[in-house]
C-alpha positions as CSV (number, residue, x, y, z in Angstrom):
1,X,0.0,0.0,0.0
2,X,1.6,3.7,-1.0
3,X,2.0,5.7,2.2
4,X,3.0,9.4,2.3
5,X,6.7,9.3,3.5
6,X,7.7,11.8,5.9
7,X,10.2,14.4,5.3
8,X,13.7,14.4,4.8
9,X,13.5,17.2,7.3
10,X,11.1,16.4,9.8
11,X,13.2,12.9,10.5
12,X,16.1,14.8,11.3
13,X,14.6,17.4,14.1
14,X,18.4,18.4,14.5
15,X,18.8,20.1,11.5
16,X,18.0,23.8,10.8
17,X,15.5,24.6,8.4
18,X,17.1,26.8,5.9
19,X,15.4,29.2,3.2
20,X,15.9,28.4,-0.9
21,X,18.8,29.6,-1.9
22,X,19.3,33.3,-3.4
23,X,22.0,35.1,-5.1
24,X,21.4,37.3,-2.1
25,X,21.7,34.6,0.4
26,X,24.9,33.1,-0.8
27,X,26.8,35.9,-0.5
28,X,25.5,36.5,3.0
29,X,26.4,32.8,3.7
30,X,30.1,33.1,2.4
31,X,30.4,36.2,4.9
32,X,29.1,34.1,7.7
33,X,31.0,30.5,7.0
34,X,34.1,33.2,6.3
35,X,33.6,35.2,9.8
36,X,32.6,31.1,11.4
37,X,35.8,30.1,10.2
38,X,37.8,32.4,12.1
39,X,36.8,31.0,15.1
40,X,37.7,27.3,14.4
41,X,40.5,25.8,16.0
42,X,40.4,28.4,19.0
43,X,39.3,26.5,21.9
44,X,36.2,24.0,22.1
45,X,33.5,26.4,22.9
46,X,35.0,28.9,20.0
47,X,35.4,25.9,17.6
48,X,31.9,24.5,18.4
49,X,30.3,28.2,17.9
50,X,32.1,28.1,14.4
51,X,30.8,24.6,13.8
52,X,27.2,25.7,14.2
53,X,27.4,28.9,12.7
54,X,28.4,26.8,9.3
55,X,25.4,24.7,10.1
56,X,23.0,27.5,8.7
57,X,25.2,27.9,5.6
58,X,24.5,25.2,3.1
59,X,27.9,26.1,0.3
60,X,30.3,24.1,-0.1
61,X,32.6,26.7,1.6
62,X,31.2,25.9,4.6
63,X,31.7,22.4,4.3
64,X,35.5,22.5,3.1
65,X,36.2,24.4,6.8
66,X,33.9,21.8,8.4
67,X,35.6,18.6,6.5
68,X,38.6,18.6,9.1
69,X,36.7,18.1,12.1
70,X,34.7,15.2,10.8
71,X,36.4,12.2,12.9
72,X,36.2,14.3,15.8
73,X,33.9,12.7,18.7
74,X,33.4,15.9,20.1
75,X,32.6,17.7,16.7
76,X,32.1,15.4,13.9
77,X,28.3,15.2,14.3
78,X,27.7,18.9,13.3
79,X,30.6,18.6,10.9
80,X,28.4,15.7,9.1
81,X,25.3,17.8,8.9
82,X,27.5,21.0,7.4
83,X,29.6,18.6,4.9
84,X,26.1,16.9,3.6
85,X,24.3,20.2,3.3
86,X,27.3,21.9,2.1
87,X,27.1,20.3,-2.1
88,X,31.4,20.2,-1.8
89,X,33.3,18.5,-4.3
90,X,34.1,14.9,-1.9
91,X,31.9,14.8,0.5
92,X,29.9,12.2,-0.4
93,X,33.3,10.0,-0.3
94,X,33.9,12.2,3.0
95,X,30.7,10.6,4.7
96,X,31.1,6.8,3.4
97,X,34.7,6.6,5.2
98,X,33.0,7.9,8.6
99,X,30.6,4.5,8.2
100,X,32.8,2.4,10.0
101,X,34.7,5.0,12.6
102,X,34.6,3.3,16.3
103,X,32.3,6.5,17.2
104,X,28.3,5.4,16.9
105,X,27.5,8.8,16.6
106,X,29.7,9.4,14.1
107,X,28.7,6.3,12.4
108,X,24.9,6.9,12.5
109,X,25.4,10.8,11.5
110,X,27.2,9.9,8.8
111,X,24.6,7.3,7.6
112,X,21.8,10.1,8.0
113,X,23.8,12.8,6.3
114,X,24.3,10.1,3.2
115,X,20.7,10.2,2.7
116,X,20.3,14.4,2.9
117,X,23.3,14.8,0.6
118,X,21.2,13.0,-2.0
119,X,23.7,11.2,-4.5
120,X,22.8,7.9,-5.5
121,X,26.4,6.8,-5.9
122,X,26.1,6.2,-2.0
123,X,24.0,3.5,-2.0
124,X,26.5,0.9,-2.0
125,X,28.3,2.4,0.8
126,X,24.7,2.2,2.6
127,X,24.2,-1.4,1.7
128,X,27.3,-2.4,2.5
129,X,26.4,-1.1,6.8
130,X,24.0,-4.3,6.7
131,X,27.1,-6.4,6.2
132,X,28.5,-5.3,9.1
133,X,26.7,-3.0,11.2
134,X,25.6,-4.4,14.9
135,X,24.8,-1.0,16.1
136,X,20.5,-0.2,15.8
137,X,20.7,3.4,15.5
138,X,23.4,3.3,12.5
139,X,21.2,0.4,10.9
140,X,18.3,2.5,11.2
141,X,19.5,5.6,9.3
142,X,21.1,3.4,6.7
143,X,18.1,2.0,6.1
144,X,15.9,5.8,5.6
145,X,19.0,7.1,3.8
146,X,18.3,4.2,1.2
147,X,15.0,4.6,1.1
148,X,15.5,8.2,0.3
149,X,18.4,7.7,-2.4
150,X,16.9,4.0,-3.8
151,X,14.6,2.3,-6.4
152,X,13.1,-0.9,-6.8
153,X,16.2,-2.8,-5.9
154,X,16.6,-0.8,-2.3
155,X,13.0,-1.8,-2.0
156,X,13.7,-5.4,-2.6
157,X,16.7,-4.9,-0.5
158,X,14.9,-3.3,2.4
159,X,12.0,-5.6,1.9
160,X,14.2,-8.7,2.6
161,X,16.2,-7.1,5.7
162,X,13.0,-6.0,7.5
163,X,12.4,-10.4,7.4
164,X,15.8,-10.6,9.2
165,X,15.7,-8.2,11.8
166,X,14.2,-8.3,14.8
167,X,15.2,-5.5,16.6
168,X,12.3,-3.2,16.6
169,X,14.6,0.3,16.1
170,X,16.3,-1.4,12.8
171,X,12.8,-2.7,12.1
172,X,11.4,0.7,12.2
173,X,14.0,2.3,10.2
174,X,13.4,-0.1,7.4
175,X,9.6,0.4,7.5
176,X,10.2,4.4,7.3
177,X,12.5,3.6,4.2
178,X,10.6,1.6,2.6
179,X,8.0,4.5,2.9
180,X,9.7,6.8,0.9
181,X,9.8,4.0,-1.7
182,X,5.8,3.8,-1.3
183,X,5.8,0.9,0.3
184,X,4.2,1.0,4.0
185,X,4.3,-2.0,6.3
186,X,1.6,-2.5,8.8
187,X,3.1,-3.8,11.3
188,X,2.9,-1.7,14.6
189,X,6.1,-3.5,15.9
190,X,8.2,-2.1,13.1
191,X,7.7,1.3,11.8
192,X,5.1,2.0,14.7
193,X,7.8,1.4,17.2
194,X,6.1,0.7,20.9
195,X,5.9,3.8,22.9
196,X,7.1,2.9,25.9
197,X,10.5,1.1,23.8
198,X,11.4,4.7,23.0
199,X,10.7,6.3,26.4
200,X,12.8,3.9,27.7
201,X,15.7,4.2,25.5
202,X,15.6,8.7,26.0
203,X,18.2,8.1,28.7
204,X,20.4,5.5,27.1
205,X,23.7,6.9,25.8
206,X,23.6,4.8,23.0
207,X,20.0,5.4,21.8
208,X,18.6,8.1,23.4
209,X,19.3,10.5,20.2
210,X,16.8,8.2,18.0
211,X,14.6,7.9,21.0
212,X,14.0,11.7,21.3
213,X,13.5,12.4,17.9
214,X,10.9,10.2,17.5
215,X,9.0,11.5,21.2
216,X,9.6,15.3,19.8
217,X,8.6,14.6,16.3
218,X,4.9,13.4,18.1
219,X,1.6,15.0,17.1
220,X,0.2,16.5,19.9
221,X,-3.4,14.1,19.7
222,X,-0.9,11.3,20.6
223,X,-0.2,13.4,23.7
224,X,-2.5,11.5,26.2
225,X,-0.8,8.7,26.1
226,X,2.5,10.0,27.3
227,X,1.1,11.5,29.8
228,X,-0.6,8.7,31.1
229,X,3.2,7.1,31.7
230,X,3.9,9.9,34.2
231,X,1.8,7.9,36.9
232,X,3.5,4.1,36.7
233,X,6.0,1.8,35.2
234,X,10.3,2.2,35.2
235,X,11.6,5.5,36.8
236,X,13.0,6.1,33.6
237,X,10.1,6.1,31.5
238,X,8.5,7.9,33.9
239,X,11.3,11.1,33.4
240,X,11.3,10.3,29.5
241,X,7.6,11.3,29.4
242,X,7.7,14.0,32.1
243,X,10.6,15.8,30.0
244,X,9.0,15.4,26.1
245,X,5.2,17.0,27.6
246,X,7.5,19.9,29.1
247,X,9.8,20.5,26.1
248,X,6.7,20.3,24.0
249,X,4.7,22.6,26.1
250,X,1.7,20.3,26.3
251,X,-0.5,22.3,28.8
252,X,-3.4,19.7,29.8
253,X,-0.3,17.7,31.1
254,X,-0.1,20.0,34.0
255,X,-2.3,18.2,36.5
256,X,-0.1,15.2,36.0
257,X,2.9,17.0,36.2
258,X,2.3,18.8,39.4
259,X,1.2,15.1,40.8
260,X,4.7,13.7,40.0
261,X,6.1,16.8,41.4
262,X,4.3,16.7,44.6
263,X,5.3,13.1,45.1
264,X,8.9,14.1,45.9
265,X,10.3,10.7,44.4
266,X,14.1,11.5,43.8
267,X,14.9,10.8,40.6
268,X,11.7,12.5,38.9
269,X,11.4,15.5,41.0
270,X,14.1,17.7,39.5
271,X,12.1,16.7,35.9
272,X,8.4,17.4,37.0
273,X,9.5,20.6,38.3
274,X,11.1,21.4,35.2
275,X,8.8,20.5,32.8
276,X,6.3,22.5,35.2
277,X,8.4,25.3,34.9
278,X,8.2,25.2,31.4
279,X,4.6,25.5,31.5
280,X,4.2,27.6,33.8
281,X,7.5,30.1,34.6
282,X,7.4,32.1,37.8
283,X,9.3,31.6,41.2
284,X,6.5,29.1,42.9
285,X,7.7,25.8,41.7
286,X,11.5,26.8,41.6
287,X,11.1,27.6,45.3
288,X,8.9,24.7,46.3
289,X,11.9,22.8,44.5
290,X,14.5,24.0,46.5
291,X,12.5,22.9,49.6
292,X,11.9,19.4,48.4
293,X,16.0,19.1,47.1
294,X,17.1,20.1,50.4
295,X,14.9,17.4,52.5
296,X,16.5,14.9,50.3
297,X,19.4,12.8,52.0
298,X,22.7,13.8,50.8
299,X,23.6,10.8,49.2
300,X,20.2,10.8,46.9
301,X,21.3,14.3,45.8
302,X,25.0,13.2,44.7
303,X,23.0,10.4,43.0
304,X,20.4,12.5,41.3
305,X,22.1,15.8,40.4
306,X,23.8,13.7,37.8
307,X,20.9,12.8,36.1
308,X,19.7,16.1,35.6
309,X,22.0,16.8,32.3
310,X,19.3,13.9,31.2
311,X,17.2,16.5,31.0
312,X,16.5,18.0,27.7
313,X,18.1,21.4,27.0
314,X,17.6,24.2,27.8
315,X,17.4,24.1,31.5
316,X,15.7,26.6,33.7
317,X,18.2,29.2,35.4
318,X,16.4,27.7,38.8
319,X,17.7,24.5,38.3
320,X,21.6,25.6,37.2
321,X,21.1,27.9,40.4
322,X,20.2,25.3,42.4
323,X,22.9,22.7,42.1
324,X,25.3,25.6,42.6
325,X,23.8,26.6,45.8
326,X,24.2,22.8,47.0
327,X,26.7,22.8,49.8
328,X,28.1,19.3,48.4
329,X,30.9,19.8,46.3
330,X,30.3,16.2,44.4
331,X,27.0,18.2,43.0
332,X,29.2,21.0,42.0
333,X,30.4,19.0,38.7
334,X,26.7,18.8,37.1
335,X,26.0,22.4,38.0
336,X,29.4,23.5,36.0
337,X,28.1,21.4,33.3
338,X,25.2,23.0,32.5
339,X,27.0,26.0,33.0
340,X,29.5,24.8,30.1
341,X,26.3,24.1,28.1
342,X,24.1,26.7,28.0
343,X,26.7,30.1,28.7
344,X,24.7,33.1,29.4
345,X,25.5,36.5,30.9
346,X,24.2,35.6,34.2
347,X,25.3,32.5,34.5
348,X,28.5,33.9,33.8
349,X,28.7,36.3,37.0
350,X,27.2,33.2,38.7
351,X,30.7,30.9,37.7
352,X,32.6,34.1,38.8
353,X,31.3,34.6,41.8
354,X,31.2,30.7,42.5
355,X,34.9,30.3,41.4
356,X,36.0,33.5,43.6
357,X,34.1,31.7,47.0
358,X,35.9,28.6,46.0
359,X,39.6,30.3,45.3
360,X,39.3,32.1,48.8
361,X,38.2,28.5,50.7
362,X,41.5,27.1,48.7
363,X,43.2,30.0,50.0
364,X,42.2,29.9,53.5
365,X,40.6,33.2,53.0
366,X,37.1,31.9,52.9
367,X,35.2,29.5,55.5
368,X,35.5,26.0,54.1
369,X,32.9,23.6,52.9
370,X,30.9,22.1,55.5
371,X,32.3,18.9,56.5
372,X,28.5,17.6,56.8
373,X,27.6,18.0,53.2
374,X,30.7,16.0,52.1
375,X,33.2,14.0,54.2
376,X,30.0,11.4,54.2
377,X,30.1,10.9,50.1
378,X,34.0,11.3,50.0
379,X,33.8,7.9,49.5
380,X,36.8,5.6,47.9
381,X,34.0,4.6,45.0
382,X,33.1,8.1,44.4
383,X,36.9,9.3,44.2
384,X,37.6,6.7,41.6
385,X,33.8,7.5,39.8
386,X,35.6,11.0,39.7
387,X,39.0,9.9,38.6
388,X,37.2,8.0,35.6
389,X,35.2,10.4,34.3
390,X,38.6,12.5,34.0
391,X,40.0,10.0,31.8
392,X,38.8,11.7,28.4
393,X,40.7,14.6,29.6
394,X,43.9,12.6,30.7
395,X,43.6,11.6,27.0
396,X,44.5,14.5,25.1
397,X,47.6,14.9,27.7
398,X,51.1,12.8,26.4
399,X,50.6,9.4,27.4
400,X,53.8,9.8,29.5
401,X,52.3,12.9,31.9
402,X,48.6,10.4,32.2
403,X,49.8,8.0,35.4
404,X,51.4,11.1,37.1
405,X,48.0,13.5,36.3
406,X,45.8,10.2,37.3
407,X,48.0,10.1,40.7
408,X,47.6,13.5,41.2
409,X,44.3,13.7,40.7
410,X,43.6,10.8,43.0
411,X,45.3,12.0,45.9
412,X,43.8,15.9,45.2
413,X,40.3,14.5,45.2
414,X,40.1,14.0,48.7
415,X,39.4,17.7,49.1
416,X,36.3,19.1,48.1
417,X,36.8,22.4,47.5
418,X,39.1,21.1,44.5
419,X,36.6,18.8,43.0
420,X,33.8,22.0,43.2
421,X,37.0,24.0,41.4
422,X,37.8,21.6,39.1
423,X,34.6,21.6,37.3
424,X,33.7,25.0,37.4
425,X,37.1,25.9,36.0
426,X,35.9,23.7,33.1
427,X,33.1,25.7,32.3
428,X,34.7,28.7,32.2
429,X,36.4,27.9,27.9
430,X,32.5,28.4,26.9
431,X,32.6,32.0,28.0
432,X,34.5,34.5,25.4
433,X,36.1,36.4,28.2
434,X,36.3,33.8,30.8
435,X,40.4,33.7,30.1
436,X,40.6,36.2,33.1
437,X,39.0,34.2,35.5
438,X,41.7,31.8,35.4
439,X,44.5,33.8,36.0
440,X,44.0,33.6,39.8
441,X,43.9,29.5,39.5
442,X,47.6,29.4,37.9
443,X,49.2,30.7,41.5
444,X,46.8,28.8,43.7
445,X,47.5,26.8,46.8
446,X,45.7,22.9,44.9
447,X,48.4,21.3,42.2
448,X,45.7,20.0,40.5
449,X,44.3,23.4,40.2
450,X,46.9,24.9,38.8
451,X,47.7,22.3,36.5
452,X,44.0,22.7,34.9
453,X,44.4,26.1,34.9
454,X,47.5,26.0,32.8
455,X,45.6,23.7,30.3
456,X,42.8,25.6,29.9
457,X,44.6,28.6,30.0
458,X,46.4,27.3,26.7
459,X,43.4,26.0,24.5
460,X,42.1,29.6,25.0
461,X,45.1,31.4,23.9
462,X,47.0,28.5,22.3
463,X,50.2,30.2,24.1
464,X,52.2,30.2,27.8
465,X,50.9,32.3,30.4
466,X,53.0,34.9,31.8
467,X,53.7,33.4,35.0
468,X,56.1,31.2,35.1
469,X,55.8,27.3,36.8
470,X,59.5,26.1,35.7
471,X,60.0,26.4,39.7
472,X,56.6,24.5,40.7
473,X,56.4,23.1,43.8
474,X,54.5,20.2,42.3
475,X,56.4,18.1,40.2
476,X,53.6,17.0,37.7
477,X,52.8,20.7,37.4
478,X,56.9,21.3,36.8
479,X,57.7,18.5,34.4
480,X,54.3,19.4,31.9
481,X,55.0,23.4,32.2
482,X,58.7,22.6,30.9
483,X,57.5,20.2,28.4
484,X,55.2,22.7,26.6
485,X,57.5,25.5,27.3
């Protein structure tokens, strides 16, 4: 049976919509990919600002300045979109060699952006992914991007794949290929993917990106029954459907929202109150929210403040105020987060103000952290859980400074005054001026402080500081200063 396919666009919710080109608008889009390209290369927030300024500018310009940052975890997914959009001589070829990079992101991205860049020659490349491929969300967008760029013979080919798999998010890829080769399947399993299978994949690292496109891409008549998952089943379903009736602004799920909310369960009160917020802004719920954060045990806040960047973005001031009000230094970490995140003039003086209270406790000038709110969850697991999630930082260091920085950070952990520093000085590359908030940290009294404080100091300016550490009392800190110098 024919079906009307969905959109190209409306699949990919990530993608800007962009207006028909103009001799008008071309020029203004080689200003902009020329003025975006100036900041690439300068630091992560600068080159990630660059990245998705090119986004809006589909020349091939844009996606020459783009094609170096394609194999880049931390970039390569808005370097696919700018590179498929872009219509630049190679890109096509670009895209196919990013199908089997060990990044699924990458992988799946460079799947999708086969099927917007619209050359047929890929097609291969795309069949080639069901050789292979054990990954659902790459399978999936291989599958739509064939359907988009095929004929009978992807039909045949999808046709025969949708017999073979059984796992429902490759099933329903093949279904919503298939559609745009005006075939439809009528099989609820498959292209009608459960609801509840995709609530509880919004949280998963691995699919939660396919999972949220699907939940945002929903009409609002299929509303009700989201909002009928706030009252039972997994937690995480639960916060899956309290988030996507926020972000969607669906009002009639107020009632249920203030129910969940009222409930105080841990990990969804943080959500209700956000998606509440979104429906209804003003200071009530953010300061019933406080109340209800603060009557939780300190160990379910460490627990739960990390779930929060689960939320979808952007996240009410409230909340970011929140975590950095919370006297526990292990909540410290998610509040810089979303502080890296979403920059913003005022949350700007708030990471100033936060990192000059924590530079005088470090300093002895300041009265320190309550032991209450910490020396409990200054635990040997939650050190290591710390050390770990440094290791993507360690990486880009020279292997032979990693055990000595590892050590170092170990040992440094113990404090938490330097695990509430650590993060925030973090955040402070995705503010343009924040260079001069670091220069304090370079001369401070915590190794690992100063240490970070060198780094970042470099990928803003890409040069020394003025101060010198040849003479460091630490000798980690020593031994990398004379290194780079």
């Amino acid at each position: 049976m024919a079906a009307d396919a969905p959109s190209s666009l409306s699949l990919r919710p990530w993608l800007p919509e962009l207006p028909d080109p103009t001799d008008e608008r071309v020029i203004e889009w080689r200003r902009c990919a020329r003025e975006a390209g100036v900041r690439l290369g300068k630091g992560i927030a600068q080159t990630m600002r660059g990245l998705n300024a090119l986004s809006s500018c589909p020349i091939p310009e844009a996606g020459t300045l783009a094609a170096p940052y394609l194999a880049d975890p931390l970039y390569g997914a808005v370097a696919c979109d700018i590179v498929a959009r872009s219509g630049m001589d190679g890109g096509r070829l670009l895209l196919e060699a990013l199908l089997t990079h060990p990044h699924g992101t990458l992988r799946f991205r460079a799947a999708s952006g086969l099927g917007v860049l619209g050359d047929p020659a890929a097609i291969a490349a795309l069949r080639a992914v069901f050789d292979t491929e054990t990954d659902g969300p790459v399978l999936r967008w291989a599958a739509i991007s064939l359907g988009e760029l095929g004929s009978d013979a992807e039909r045949a080919f999808l046709e025969k794949n949708w017999e073979l798999h059984t796992n429902p998010l490759v099933r329903e890829g093949i279904g919503l290929g298939l559609q745009f080769l005006g075939v439809e399947i009528d099989d609820r399993s498959g292209p009608q993917m459960e609801l509840d299978a995709h609530l509880d994949r919004y949280c998963d690292p691995a699919h939660g990106v396919v999972a949220r496109e699907f939940l945002f891409a929903m009409p609002d008549a299929e509303m009700d029954a989201v909002i009928s998952r706030l009252d039972s089943g997994p937690w995480q379903r639960r916060f899956a459907a309290a988030d996507v009736l926020g972000v969607l602004r669906i009002n009639r799920a107020e009632s249920a929202l203030e129910t969940m909310f009222n409930r105080s369960v841990p990990e969804l009160m943080l959500v209700a109150a956000t998606s509440l917020m979104r429906l209804r802004p003003g200071p009530e719920i953010a300061k019933l929210m406080r109340q209800r954060w603060f009557s939780f045990a300190l160990t379910v806040r460490t627990e739960q403040a990390r779930n929060v960047v689960l939320i979808e973005f952007p996240i009410p001031d409230a909340v970011v105020r929140l975590l950095l009000d919370d006297p526990c230094a292990l909540v410290a970490p998610t509040a810089a987060e979303l502080l890296r995140r979403e920059p913003n003039a005022l949350r700007f003086s708030w990471l100033k103000d936060a990192l000059n209270l924590e530079y005088a406790r470090i300093q002895g000038a300041a009265a320190p952290r309550e032991v209450a709110h910490n020396l409990p969850v200054l635990t040997r697991q939650n050190i290591e859980r710390l050390v770990a999630d440094g290791a993507p930082r360690r990486s880009q260091l020279p292997e032979a400074f990693r055990p000595a920085v590892e050590e170092l950070q170990r040992t440094s952990y113990a404090d938490p005054h330097v695990i509430a520093a650590q993060s925030l000085l973090q955040a402070v590359r995705s503010y343009e001026d924040g260079s001069a908030a670091l220069e304090p940290w370079l001369d401070c009294n915590a190794p690992l402080l100063r240490l970070d404080a060198l780094l970042h100091w470099i990928g803003i300016h890409l040069t020394l500081p003025q101060i010198s550490m040849n003479d460091d009392a630490d000798p980690t800190v020593r031994r990398l200063w004379r290194f780079l110098a």
